[in-house]
C-alpha positions in Angstrom: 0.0 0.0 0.0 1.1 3.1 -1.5 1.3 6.4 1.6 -0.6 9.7 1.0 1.8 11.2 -1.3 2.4 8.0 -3.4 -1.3 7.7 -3.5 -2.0 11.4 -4.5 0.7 11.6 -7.4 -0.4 8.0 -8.9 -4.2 9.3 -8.8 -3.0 12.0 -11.3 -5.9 14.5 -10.4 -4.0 16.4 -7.8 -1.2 18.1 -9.4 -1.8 21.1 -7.8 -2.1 19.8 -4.5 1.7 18.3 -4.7 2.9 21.1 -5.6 1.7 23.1 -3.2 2.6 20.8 -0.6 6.4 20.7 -2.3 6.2 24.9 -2.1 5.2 24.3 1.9 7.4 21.8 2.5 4.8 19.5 4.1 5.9 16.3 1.3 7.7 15.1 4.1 5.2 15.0 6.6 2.3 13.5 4.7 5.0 10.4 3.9 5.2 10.0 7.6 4.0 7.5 9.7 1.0 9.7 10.6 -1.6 8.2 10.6 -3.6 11.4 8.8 -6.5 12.1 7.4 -6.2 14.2 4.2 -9.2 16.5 2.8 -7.4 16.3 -1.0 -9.0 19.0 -3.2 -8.2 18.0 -6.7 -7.0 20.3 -9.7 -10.8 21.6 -10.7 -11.1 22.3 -7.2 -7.9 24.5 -6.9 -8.9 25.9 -10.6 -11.7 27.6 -8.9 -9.1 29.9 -7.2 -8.5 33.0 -9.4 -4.9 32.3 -10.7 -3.3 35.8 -9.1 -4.8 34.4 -5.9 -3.6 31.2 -6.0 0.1 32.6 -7.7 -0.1 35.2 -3.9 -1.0 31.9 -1.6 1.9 30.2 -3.9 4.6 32.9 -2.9 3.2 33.3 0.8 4.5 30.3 2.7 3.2 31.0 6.0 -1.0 31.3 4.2 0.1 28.8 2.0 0.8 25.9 5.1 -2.0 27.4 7.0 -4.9 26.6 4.2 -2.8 22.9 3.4 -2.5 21.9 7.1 -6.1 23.0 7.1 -7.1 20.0 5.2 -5.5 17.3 7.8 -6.4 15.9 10.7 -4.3 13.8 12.9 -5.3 10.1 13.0 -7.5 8.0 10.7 -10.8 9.0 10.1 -13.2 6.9 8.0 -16.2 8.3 6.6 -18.5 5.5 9.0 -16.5 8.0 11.6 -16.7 11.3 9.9 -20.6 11.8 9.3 -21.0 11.2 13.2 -19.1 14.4 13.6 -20.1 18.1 13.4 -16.5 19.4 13.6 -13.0 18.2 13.7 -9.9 19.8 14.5 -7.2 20.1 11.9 -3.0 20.4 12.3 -3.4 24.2 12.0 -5.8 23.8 14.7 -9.1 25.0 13.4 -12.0 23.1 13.3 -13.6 22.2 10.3 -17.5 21.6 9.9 -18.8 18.5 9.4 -22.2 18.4 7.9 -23.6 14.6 6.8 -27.8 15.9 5.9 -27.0 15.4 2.1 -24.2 13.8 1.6 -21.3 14.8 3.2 -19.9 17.8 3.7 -16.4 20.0 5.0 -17.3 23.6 5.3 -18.4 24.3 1.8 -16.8 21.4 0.3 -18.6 18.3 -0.7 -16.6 14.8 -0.3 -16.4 12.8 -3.9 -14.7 10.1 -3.0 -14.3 8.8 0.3 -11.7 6.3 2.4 -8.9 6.0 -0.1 -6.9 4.1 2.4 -3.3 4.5 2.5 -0.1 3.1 4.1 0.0 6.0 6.6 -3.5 6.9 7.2 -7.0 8.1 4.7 -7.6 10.5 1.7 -11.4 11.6 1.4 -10.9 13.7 -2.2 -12.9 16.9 -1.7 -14.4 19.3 -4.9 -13.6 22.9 -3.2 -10.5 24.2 -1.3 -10.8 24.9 2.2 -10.2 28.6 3.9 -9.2 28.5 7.6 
């Protein structure tokens, strides 16, 4: 079993996502042991940023390892797990909000694909970036 990194760059649909987890140096940490649970918004989700915006978060490392450290949680969290919860705390140590009534959903993002299990913890693939 491939970890969250390995997983991510085989999927091919998060090209954006690597590299701005290379810019924040955070590769590292997501090959880890962790375990962690990754929110991974894919390249149509990270298109919905207006490119000078995303080209600022790119250049600003501090923002830019806020909103990725924003999308993990410590531990494994499987979606039987997640739509118990209203809110979780991420590594940046903000909650997110958990909402399960239609589907389910982190702040304003919706989950596509849930509990791609890795080596070193879970990636629930989300359609929308998340803002601390």
């Amino acid at each position: 079993m491939k970890n969250i990194i390995e997983t991510a760059i085989e999927n091919g649909n998060f090209k954006t996502l690597i590299k701005a987890l290379t810019a924040a140096n955070l590769v590292e940490t997501l090959e880890g042991t962790g375990p962690f649970t990754v929110f991974a918004p894919t390249d149509t989700a990270f298109a919905k940023i207006p490119s000078e915006t995303m080209e600022a978060i790119l250049k600003d490392n501090d923002k830019l390892a806020s909103i990725l450290t924003y999308h993990v949680l410590s531990g494994k969290t499987l979606s039987k797990d997640i739509v118990n919860m209203s809110s979780a705390k991420t590594l940046n140590s903000k909650d997110v909000r958990i909402d399960s009534e239609r589907g389910v959903r982190i702040n304003n993002s919706n989950i596509t694909t849930a509990d791609v299990e890795c080596s070193n913890g879970v990636i629930h693939i989300i359609d929308t970036v998340l803002m601390p």
